[in-house]
Backbone as a chain_set.jsonl record, in Angstrom:
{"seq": "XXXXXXXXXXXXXXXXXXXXXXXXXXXXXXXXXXXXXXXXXXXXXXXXXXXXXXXXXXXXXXXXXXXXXXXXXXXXXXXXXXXXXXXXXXXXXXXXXXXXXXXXXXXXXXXXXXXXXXXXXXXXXXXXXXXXXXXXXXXX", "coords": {"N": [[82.755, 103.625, 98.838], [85.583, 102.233, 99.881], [86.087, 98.444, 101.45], [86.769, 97.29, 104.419], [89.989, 95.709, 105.355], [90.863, 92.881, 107.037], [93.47, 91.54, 109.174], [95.31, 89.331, 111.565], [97.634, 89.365, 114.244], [98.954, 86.97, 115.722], [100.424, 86.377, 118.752], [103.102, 84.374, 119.188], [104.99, 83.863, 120.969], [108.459, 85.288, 122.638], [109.665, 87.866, 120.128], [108.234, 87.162, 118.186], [105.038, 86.296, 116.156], [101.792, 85.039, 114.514], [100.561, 85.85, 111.672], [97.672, 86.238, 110.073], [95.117, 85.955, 107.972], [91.1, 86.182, 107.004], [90.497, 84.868, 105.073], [92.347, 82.301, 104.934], [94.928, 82.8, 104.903], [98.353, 83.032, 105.578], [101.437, 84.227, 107.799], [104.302, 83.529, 108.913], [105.896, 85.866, 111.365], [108.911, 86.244, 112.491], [110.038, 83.653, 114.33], [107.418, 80.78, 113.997], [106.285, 78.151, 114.955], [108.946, 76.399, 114.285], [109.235, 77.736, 111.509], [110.809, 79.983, 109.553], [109.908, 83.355, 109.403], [109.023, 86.408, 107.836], [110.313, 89.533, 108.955], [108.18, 92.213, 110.443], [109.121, 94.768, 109.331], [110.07, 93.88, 106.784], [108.144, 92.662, 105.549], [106.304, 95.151, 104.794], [107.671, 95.613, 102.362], [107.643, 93.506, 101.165], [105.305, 93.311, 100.104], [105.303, 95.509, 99.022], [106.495, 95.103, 96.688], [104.888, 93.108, 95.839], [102.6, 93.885, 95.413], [103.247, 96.187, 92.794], [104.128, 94.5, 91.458], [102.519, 92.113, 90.504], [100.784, 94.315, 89.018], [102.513, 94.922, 86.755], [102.941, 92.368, 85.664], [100.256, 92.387, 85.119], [99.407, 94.793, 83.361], [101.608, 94.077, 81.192], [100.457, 91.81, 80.071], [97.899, 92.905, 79.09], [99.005, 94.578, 77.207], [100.215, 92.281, 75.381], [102.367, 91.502, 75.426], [104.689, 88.728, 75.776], [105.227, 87.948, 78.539], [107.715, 85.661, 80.513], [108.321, 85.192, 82.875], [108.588, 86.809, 85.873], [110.658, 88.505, 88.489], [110.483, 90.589, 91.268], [112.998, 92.441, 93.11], [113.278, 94.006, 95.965], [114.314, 96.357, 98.07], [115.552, 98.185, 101.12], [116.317, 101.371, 102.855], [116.361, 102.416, 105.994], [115.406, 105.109, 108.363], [117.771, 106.558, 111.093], [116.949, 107.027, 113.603], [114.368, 106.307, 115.879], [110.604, 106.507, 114.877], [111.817, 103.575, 112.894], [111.325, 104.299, 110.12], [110.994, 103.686, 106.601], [113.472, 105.764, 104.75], [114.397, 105.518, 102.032], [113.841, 103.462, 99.171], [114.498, 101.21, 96.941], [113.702, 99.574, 94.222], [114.051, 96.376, 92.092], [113.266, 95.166, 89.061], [112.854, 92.17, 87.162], [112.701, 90.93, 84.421], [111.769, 88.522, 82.279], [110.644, 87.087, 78.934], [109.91, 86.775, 75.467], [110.797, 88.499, 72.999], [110.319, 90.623, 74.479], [109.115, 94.331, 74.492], [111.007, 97.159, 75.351], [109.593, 99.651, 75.943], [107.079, 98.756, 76.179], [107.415, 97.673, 79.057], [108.491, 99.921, 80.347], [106.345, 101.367, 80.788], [104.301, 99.968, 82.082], [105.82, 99.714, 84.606], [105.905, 102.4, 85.06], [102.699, 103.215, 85.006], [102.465, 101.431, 87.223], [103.46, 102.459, 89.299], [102.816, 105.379, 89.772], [99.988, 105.125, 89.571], [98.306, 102.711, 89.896], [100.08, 101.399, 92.137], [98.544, 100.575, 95.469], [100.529, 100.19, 97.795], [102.984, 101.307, 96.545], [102.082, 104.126, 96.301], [101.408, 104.553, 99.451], [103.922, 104.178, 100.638], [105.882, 105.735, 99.569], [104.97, 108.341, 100.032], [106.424, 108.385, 102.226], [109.021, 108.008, 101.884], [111.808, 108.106, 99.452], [111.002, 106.825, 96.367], [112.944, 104.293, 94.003], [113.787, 102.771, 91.143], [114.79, 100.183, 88.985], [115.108, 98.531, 85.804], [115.569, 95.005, 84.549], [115.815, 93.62, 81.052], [115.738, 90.064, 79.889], [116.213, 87.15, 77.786], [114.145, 84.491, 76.958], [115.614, 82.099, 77.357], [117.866, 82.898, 79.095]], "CA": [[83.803, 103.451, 99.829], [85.756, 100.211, 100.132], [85.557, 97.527, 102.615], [88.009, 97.33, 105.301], [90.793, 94.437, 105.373], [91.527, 92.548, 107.803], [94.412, 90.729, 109.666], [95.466, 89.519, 112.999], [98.921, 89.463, 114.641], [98.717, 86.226, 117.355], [101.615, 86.224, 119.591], [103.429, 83.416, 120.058], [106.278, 84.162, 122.058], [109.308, 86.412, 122.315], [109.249, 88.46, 119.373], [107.419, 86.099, 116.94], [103.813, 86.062, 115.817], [101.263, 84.533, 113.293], [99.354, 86.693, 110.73], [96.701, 84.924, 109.744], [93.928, 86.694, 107.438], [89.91, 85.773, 107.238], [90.361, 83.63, 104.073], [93.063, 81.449, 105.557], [96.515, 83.194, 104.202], [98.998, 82.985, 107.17], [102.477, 84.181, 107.804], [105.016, 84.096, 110.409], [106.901, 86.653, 111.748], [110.18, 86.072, 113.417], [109.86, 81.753, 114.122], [106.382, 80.161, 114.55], [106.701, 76.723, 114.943], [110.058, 75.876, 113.595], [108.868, 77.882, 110.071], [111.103, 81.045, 110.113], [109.213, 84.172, 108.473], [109.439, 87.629, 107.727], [110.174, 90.382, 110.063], [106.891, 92.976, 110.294], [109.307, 95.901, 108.491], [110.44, 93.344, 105.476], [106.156, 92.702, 104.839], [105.846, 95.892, 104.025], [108.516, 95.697, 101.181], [107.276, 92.109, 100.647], [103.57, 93.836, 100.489], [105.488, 96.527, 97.412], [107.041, 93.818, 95.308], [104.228, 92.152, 95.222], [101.364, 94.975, 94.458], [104.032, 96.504, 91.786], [104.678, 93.001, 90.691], [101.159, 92.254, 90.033], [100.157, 95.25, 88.35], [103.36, 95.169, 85.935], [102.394, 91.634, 84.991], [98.689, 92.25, 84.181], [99.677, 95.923, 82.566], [102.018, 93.35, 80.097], [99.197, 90.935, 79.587], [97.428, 93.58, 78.707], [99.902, 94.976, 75.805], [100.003, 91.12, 74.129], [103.565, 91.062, 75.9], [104.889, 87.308, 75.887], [106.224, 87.682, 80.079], [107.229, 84.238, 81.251], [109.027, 85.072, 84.163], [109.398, 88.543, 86.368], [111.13, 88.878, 89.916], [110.989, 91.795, 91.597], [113.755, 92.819, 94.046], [112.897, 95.516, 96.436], [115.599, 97.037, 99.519], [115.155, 99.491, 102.01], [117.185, 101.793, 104.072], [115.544, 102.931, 107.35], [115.847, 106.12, 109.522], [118.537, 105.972, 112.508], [115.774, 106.979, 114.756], [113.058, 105.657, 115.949], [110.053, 105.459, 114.314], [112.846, 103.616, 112.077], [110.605, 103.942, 108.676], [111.736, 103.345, 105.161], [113.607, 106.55, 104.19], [115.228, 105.209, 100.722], [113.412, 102.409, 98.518], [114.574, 100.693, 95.904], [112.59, 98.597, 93.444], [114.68, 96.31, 90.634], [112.26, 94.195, 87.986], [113.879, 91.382, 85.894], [111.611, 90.466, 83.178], [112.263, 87.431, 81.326], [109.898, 86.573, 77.669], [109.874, 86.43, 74.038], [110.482, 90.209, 72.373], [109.783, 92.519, 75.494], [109.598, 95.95, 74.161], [111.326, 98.21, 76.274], [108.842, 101.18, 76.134], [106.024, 98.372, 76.835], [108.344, 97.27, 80.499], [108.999, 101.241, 81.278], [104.812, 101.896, 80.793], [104.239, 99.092, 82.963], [106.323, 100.088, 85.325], [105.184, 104.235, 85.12], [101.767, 103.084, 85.272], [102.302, 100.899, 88.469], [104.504, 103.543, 90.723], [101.759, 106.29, 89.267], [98.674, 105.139, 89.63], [97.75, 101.717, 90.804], [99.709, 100.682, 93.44], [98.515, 101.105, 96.371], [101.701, 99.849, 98.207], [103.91, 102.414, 96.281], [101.789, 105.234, 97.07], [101.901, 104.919, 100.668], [105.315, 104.014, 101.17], [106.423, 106.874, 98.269], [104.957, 109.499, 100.853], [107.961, 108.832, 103.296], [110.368, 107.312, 101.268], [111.984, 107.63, 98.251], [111.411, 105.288, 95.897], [113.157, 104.831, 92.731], [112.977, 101.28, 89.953], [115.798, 99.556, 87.349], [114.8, 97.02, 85.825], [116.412, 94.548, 83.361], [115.393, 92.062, 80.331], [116.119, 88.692, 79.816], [115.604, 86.495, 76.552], [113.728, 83.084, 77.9], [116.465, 81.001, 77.508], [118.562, 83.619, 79.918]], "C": [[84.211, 101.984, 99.871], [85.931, 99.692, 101.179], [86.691, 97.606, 103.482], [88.268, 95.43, 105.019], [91.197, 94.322, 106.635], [92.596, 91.744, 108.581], [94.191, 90.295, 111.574], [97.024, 88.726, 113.021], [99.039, 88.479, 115.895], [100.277, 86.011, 117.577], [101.916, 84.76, 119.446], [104.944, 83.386, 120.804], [107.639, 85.215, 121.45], [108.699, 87.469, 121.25], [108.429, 88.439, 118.298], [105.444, 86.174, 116.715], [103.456, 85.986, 114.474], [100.673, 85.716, 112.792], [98.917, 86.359, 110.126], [95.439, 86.55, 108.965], [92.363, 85.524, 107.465], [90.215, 84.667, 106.426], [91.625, 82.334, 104.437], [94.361, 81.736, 105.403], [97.093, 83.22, 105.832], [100.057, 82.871, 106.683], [103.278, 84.323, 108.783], [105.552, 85.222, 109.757], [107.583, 86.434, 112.747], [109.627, 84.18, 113.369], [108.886, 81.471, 114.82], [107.006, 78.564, 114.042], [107.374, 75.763, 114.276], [110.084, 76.439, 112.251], [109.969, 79.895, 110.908], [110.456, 82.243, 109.02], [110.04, 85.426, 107.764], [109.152, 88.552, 108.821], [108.978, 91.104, 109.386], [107.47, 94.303, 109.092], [109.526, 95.37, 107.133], [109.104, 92.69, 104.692], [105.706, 93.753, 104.387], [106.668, 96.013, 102.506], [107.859, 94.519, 100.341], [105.896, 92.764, 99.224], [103.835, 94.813, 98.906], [105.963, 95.399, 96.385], [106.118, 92.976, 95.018], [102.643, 92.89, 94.629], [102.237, 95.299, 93.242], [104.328, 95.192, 90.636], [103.3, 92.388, 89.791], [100.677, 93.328, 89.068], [101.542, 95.226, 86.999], [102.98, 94.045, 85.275], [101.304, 91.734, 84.224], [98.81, 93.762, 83.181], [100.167, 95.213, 80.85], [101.698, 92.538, 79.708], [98.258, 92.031, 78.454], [97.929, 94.087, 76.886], [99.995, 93.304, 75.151], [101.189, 91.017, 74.376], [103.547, 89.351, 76.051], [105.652, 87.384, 77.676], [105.792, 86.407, 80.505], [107.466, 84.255, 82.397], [109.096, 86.741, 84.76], [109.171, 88.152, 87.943], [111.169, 90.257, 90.201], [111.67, 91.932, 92.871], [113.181, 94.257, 94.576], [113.915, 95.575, 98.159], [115.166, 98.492, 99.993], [115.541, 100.265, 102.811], [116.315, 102.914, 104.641], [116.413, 103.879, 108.155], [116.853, 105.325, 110.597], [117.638, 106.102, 113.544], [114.593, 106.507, 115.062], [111.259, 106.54, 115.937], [111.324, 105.163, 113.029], [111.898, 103.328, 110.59], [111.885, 104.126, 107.797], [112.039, 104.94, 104.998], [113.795, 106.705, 102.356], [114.488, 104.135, 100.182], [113.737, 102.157, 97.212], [114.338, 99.25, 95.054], [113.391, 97.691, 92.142], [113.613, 95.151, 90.207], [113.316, 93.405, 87.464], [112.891, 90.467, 85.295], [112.279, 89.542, 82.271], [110.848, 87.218, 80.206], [110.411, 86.762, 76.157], [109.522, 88.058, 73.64], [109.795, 91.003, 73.164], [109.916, 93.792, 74.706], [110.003, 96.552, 75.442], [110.285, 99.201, 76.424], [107.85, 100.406, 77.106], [106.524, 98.17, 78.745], [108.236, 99.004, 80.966], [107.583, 101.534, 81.47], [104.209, 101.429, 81.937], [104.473, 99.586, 84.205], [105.98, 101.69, 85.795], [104.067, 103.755, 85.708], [101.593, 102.303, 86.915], [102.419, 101.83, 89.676], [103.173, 104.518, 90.275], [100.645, 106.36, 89.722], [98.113, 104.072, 90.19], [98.345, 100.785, 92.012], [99.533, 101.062, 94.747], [99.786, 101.175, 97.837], [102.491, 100.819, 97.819], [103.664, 103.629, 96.621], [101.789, 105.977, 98.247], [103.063, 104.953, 101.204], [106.404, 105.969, 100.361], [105.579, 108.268, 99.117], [105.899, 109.522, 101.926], [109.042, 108.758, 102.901], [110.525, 107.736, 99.871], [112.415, 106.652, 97.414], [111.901, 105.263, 94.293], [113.397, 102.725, 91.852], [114.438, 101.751, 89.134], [114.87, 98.745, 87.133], [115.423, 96.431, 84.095], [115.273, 93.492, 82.534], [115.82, 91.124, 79.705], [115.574, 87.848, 78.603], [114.879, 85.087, 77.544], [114.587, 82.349, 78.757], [117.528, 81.895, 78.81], [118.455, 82.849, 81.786]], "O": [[83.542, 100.951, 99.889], [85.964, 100.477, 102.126], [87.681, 98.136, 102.978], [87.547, 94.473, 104.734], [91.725, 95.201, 107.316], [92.108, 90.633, 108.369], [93.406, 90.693, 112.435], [97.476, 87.885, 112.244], [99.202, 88.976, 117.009], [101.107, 85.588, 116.773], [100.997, 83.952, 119.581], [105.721, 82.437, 120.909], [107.794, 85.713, 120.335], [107.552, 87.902, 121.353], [108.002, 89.38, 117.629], [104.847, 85.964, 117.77], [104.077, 86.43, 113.508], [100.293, 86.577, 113.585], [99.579, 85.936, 109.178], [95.171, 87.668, 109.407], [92.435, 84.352, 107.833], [90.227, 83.543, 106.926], [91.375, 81.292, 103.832], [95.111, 80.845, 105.801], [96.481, 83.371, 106.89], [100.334, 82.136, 105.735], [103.061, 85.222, 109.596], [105.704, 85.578, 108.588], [107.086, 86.394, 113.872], [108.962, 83.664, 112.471], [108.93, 81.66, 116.035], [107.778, 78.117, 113.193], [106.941, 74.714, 113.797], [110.881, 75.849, 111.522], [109.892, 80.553, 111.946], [110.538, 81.994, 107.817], [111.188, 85.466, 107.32], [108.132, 88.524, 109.51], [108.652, 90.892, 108.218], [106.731, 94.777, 108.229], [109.267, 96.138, 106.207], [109.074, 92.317, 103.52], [104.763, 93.683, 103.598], [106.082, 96.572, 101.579], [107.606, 94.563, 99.137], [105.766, 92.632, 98.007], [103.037, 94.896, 97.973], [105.461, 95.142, 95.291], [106.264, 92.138, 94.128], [101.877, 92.514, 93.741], [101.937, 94.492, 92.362], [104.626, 95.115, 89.444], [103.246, 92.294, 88.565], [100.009, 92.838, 88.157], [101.05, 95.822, 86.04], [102.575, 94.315, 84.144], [101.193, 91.371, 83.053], [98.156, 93.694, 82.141], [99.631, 95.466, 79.772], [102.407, 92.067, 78.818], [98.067, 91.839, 77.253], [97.35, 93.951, 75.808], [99.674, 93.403, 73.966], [101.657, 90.276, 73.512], [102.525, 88.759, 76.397], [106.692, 86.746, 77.843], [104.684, 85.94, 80.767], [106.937, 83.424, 83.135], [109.587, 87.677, 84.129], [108.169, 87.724, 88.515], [111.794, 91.054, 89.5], [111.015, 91.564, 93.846], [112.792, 95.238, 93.943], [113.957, 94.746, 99.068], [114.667, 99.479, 99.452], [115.095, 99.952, 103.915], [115.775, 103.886, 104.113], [117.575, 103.725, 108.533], [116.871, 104.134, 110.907], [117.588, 105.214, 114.396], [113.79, 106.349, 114.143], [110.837, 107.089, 116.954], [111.763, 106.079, 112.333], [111.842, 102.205, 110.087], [113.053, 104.464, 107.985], [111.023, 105.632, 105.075], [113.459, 107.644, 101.634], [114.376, 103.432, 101.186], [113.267, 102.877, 96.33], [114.778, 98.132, 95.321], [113.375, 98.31, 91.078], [113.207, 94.328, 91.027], [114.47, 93.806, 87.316], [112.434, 89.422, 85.759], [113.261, 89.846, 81.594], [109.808, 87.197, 80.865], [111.626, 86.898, 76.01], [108.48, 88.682, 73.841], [108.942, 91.836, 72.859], [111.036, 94.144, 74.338], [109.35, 96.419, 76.478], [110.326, 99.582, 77.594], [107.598, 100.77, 78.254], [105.759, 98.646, 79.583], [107.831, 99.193, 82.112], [107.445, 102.096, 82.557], [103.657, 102.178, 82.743], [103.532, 99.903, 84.933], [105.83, 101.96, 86.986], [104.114, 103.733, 86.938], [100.671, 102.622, 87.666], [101.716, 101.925, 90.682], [102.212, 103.934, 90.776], [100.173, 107.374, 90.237], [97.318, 104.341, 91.091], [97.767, 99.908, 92.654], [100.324, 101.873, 95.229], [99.825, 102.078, 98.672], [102.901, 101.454, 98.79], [104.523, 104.347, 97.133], [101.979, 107.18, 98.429], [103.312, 105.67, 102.173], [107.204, 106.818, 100.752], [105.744, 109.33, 98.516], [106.173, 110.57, 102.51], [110.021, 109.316, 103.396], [109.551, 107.757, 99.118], [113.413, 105.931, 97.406], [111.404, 106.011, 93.452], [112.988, 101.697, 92.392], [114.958, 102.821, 88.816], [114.018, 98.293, 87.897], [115.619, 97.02, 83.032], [114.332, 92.847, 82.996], [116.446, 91.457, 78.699], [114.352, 87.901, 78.463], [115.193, 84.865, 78.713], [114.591, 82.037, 79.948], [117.972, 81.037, 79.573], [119.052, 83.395, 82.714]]}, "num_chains": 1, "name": "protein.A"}
């Protein structure tokens, strides 16, 4: 069984608070002290672009891929009602290196939404989520 994670959410006024983890990571939400963050619903998107993002990198490490560069864009359109969750998700990659294979980028990408992230999995039970993604020579 694995360990539990933890966070904490400290107020600091109006709508705003810190999220601060054990090892020292810390982010606002809404404006802590003049730093403006991310809202709590745009961390969970944050939270997919960056598990998906991770796992597509080390997938193309893996294959002997040359990736120097990859962004991932991720958007979200939310229920009219409230609870307003993610109904719609969409995921775009833009892979920049030296002779990407295409098949290796779409495997990557299968294998992430599929099987390891844990971010896509939970969100991909309310939402649908669906992935482009483009490639870029270096110099691009």
């Amino acid at each position: 069984m694995s360990d539990w994670k933890e966070v904490t959410a400290h107020w600091k006024g109006d709508t705003n608070f810190l999220g601060t983890a054990p090892h020292g990571g810390e982010i606002p939400m809404g404006e802590v002290d003049g730093r403006k963050g991310l809202a709590p619903m745009e961390l969970l998107l944050a939270g997919l672009a960056g598990c998906t993002g991770v796992d597509v990198a080390l997938i193309l490490k893996k294959k002997r891929a040359r990736l120097k560069d990859l962004k991932v864009n991720v958007r979200g359109k939310r229920a009219d009602e409230h609870p307003r969750y993610y109904t719609e998700i969409e995921i775009e990659y833009l892979l920049w290196g030296e002779g990407l294979k295409e098949k290796d980028v779409q495997d990557a990408i299968r294998l992430s939404e599929e099987k390891y992230c844990s971010a896509s999995a939970m969100l991909g039970a309310v939402a649908t989520i669906t992935h482009t993604y483009k490639i870029f020579a270096v110099e691009e």
